[in-house]
Each structure stands twice: as structure tokens, then as C-alpha cells.
N, C-alpha and C positions, 0 to 999 in steps of 0.2 A: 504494500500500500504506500503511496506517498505523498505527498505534504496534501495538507489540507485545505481546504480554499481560503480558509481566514491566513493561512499561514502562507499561502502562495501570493496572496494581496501584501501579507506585512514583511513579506522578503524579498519585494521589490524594491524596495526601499534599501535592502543594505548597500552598503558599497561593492562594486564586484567584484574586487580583490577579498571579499570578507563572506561573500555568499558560499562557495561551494564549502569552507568550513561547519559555517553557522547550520546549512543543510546535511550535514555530515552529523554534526550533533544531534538534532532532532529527528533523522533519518533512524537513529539508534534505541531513541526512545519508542520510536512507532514500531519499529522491529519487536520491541518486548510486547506494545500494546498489541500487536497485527497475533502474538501467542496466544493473548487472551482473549482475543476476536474470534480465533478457529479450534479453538479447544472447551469441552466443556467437560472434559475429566478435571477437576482442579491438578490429582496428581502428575499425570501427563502434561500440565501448563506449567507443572512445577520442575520440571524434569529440561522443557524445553528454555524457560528461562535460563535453568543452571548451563544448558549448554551455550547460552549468546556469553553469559558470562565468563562462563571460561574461555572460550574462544578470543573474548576483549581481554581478557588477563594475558593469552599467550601474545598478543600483539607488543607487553611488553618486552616479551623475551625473546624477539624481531622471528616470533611463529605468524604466517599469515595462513588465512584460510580460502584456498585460492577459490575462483567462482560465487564470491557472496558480493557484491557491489557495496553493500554496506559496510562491513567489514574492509574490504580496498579502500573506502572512501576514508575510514578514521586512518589507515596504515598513511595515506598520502595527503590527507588534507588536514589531520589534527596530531596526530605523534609527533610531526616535525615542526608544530606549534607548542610543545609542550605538553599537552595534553597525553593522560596515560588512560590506555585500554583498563586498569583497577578505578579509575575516576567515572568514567563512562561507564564500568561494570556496578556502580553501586546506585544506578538508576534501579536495578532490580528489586531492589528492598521494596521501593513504593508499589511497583506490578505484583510483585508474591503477594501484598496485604490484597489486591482485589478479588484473589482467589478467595476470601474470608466466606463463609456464611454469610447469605443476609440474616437480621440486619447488619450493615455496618455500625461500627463504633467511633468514639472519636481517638480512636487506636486507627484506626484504618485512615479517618483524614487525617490524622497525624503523618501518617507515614505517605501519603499521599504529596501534604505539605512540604514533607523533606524532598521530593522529590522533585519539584515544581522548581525549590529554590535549587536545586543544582545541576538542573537540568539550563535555567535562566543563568544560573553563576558560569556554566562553562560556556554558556552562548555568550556572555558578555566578554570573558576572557577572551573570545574570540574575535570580539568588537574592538580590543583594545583598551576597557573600562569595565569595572564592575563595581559593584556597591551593595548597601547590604536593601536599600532598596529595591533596587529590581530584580534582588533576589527574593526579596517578599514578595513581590508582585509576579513572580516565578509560581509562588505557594497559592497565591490568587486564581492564577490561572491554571493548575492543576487539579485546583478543587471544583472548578464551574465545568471544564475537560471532563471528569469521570464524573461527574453528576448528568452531564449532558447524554452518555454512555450508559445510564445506570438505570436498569429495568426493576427496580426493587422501589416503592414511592417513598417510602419512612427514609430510605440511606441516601436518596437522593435530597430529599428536604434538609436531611442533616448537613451534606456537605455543604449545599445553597446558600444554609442558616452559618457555616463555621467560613465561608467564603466573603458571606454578605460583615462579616465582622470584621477583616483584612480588608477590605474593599473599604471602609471606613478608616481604616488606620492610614490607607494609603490616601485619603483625600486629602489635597493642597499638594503633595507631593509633586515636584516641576522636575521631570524627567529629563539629561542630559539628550541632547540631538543626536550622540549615537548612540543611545542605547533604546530608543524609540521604536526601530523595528520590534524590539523584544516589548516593550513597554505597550504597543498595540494590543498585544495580545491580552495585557491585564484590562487594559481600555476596556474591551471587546467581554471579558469576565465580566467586568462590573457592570457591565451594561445587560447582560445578562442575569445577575444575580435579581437584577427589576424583578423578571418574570420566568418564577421558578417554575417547572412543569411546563413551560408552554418556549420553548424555548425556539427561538428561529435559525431558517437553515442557514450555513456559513456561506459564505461568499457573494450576499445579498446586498442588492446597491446601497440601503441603508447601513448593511455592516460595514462596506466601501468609504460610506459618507465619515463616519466615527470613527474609521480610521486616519483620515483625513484630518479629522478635525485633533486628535491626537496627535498627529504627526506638527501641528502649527501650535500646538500649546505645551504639548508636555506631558497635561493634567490625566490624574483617572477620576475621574465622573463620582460622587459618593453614592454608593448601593441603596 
């Protein structure tokens, strides 16, 4: 699976020297979610995680896994950024907790949370900037993501409800101009956290417009 339309809109915006990175990053975390899309053994989900992760671990020990594009992508466009296959590999933590039982807990957005921010922390490393900002807004946008995804009504309201409360912390928050592509995407969160349950599809001229309008201010919108 790849990028998403809301993601295809706010990474036209990077710089091009900075896109096939940044696409490299998040190409890896879709790889973990794409497990959980076509699995519905949890243990079999758990089995295929463990293997993206190991696979990203060997890439520091210059093992490639030849025929995976994804895989090739972090070997040439993030290793030689600094960036290590055990950095990438601890995205997993937050996909294992989706395999939970419903309902979820706030065990599960917790680990959701941690995910969002270091998934946002190494997109910005990649930008050339990070902060502890838009790594919260990382946390933001991983919790409105798996609520969006989440066929359970009570764990979806939860994450909405533990989103819509970061979506506040972040208000007034005047985001640096390069790390906007990433900060869209929290935009785009909080703008969702409005209307939990009914949520609209990505890539829609209105989500267009709100990105827009993020991209000329900075700001994320209060939930």
C-alpha cells in the first residue's frame, strides 16, 4: 500500500532533496500497518511484525533484504542519513498494541502515542529540524490515524477523546516552515477530532483547503 492521499497532498510540499527520505520513513510504518490490514490471526500479525523488525535491525549490520523496495528505500535513502534500521524497528511497539482485544485501553493509545511521536521525530530528522513539538503533534496524528481504522465504536471514541486533548495542548502552537509538511498532518487530526465517527474521506478539496491554510500559518486549529 502507499502513501495516503492526505499524505500524498502534504508531501508535496517537502523539498525534493528531502522527499524520497521522508517517504522512506513513513513507507515503513505503512509496511507494519499494511500487517494489520491483511491479517486477522493476531498471532500470525505478531509473527509478521517480528519479521519487518528484524529485517530493519539487520540493515544495521549492512544485511539487506534484497526484492523488498521498502526495505532498499531505508538501506539508501535513511542509513546514510543516520538513521538506524533498530530506530525504524521500534515503530513496532505501537502496531503489536493494535492487535489488543477490543476494547482498547489507554494502554493501547499510549503506545499508539509513542508511536506517532517517533515516527514524526524521525520525519523531522529528516527535514533537518525536530522538536519536541511536532513530535507531539506526531502523537496527535497517530491517534485520529487508528481511530479512523478502528471498527470497535467504545476504542474509537477513546482515542478521539485522548486525541481531542493533545489537539488542545497543541493550540497556539506556530509551527517552523519546515516542518509543516509533517505538521499538516496534525492540522488535518485536529480537524478531524471535530467529528468523531463521521469522519471524511482523505484527499478531499476541503482537506486540500486546510492544508493550505496550515501551510500559510503554522497553527493547528483547537479540537
Amino acid at each position: 500500500m502507499g502513501l495516503s492521499p492526505d499524505k500524498r497532498l502534504a508531501f508535496a510540499y517537502v523539498p525534493a532533496r528531502h522527499r524520497g527520505p521522508i517517504e522512506a520513513v513513513f513507507a515503513i510504518d505503512g509496511a507494519m500497518g499494511d500487517v494489520l490490514r491483511s491479517t486477522s490471526d493476531p498471532m500470525l500479525g505478531r509473527i509478521r511484525l517480528a519479521w519487518w523488525r528484524e529485517r530493519l535491525e539487520d540493515l544495521d549490520q549492512g544485511k539487506a533484504t534484497p526484492g523488498e523496495p521498502r526495505l532498499e528505500a531505508v538501506a539508501h535513502a535513511l542509513i546514510p542519513r543516520g538513521v538506524r534500521g533498530h530506530d525504524l524497528a521500534a515503530l513496532e511497539d505501537g502496531w503489536l498494541r493494535l492487535l489488543d482485544d477490543f476494547p482498547w485501553d489507554a494502554g493501547t493509545a499510549e503506545a499508539i502515542w509513542f508511536r506517532g511521536r517517533l515516527l514524526f521525530a524521525l520525519g523531522a530528522q529528516m527535514l533537518g529540524r525536530t522538536n519536541d513539538e511536532i513530535e507531539g503533534a506526531g502523537g496527535l496524528w497517530a491517534l485520529v490515524d487508528a481511530a479512523r481504522h478502528c471498527s470497535d465504536a467504545p476504542s474509537r471514541d477513546m482515542l478521539v477523546s485522548q486525541a481531542r486533548t493533545f489537539a488542545r495542548g497543541l493550540g497556539g502552537v506556530r509551527f517552523p516552515v519546515a516542518l509543516r509538511p509533517l505538521s499538516m498532518l496534525a492540522a488535518l487530526a485536529a480537524r478531524d477530532c471535530r467529528a468523531p465517527g463521521h469522519f471524511e474521506r482523505e484527499g478531499t478539496a476541503r482537506r486540500a483547503a486546510a492544508l493550505l491554510r496550515h501551510r500559510v500559518t503554522g497553527r493547528i486549529p483547537r479540537a
